[in-house]
N, C-alpha and C positions, 0 to 999 in steps of 0.2 A: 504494500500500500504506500502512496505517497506521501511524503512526509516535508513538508517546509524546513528544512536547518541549514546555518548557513556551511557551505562548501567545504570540505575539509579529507586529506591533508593537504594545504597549500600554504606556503610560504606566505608570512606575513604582510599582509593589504595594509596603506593608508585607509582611516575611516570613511572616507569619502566616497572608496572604491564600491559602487553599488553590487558589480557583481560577485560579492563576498556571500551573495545568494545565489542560490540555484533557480535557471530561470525554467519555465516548463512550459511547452507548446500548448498554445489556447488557440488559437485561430477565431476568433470574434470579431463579431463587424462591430462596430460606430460611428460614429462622426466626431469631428475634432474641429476648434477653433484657433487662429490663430492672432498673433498680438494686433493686427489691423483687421480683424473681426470677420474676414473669411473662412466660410465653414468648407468642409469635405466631409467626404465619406473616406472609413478609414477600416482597416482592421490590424488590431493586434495579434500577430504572428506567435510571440516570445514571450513571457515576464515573468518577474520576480516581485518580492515584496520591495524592492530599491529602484529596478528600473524596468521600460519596457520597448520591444524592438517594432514596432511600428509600419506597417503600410501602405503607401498614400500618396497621391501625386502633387500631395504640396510637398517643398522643397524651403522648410522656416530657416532660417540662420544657427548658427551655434549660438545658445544663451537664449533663445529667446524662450517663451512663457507658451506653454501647449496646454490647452483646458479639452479633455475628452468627458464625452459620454461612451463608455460601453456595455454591451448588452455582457450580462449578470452581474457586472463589477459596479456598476451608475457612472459619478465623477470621478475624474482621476485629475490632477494636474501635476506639471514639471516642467523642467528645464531640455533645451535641444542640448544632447551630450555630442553626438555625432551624424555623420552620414551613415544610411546603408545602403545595400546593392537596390532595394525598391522602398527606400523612406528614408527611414529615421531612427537613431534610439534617442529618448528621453530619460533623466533620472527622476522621481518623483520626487516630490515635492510633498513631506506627509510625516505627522506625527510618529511617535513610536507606536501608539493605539493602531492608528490608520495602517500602518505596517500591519499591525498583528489582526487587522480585521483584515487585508488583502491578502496574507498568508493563509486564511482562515479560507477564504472564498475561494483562492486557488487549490489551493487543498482537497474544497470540495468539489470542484471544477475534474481535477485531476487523479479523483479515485470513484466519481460518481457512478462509474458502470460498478463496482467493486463492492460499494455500498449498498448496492439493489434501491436508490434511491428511486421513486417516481421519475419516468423519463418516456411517456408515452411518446411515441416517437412518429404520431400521426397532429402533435399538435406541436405550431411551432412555441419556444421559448418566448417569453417577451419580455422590456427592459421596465422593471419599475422606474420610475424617475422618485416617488413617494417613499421609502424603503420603509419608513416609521410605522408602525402600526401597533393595535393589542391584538393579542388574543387570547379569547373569553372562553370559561370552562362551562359548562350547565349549570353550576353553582354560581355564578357570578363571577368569580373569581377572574380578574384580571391581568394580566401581565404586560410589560411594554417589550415589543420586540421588533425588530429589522428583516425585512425579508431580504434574502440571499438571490432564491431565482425566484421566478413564477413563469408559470404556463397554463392552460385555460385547465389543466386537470389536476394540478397542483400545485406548492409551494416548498420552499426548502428555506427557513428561519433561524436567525438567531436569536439565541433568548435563553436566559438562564436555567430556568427552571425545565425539568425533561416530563409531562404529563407521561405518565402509564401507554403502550402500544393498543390503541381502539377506542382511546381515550377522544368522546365526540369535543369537537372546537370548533370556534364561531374565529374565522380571522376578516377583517371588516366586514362584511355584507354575505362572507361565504362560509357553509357551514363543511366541514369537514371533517376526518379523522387521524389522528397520529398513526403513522404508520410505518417510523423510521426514527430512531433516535441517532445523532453522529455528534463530533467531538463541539462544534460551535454550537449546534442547537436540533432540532427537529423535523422533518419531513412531512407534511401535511395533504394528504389524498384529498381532494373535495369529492360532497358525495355526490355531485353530480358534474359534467364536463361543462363548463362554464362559457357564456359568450364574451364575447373581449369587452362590450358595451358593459358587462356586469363589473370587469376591473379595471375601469375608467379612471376611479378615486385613485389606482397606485400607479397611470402609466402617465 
């Protein structure tokens, strides 16, 4: 199973050096903005929790400021590190938290056949842009938590607490089941295959 640590054994990196991480192929579309506010369509090939390899027929400068959306990840931003053969790499720009949530996401990105996570594969993915939400147990009980992915037959969440496997949850407006516990949070079946109009509030 895949595991986020950084690289090792290798000879001692300055701090700075992003890829002191292992980066792992995502291949993800988005779009990306650049510092004079022209968007593209983009996708990330590469990344790591420090940096990511980029591809896109914009052509920004070294140093400049890259603000993405990508589909499971949401925002990303950072700085242009280099050229590559069809983009770009960038190093983010990102707390230590924001690390260990993007470690988290990649994580689950990169072992999700392995986990038997929800992955109907007649419904495409889609990107939350909202990622906040609760989700409500039958007792009331609330929790606040982050959605990871969504797709119209289910969810993959972060959130601390792990309800029980068939444990029934309400996440915004959609009623569902746990059906998967993993290391950041939960897996959420909805009990019915959902129209995109019904998850409007998270796109």
């Amino acid at each position: 199973m895949y595991s986020f640590q950084q690289a090792s054994p290798t000879p001692p990196r300055p701090q700075h050096d992003q890829r002191s991480f292992q980066r792992v192929s995502v291949n993800l579309p988005g779009r990306l903005m650049l510092p004079n506010h022209d968007e593209y369509e983009c996708t990330v090939i590469d990344m790591s929790p420090g940096d990511v390899n980029i591809a896109c027929h914009a052509r920004p400068q070294r140093g400049e400021r890259i603000i993405a959306y990508v589909d499971h990840l949401g925002r990303i931003e950072g700085t242009v590190e280099k050229a590559s053969e069809f983009g770009f790499v960038i190093v983010l720009n990102a707390t230590d938290r924001k690390r260990e949530k993007l470690a988290a996401q990649l994580t689950w990105l990169a072992n999700k056949h392995e986990l038997g996570l929800p992955e109907d594969r007649r419904h495409n993915r889609l990107t939350p842009r909202n990622t906040r939400t609760e989700l409500v147990l039958d007792d009331g009980r609330r929790y606040p938590c982050r959605i990871i992915d969504l797709s119209l037959s289910g969810a993959a969440i972060d959130i601390e607490v792990r309800p029980a496997l068939g444990t029934p949850v309400q996440l915004g407006n959609m009623r569902g089941r746990v059906v998967r516990h993993f290391q950041e949070g939960v897996a959420v079946e909805f009990s019915s295959v959902q129209s995109k109009e019904a998850l409007t509030s998270f796109l």
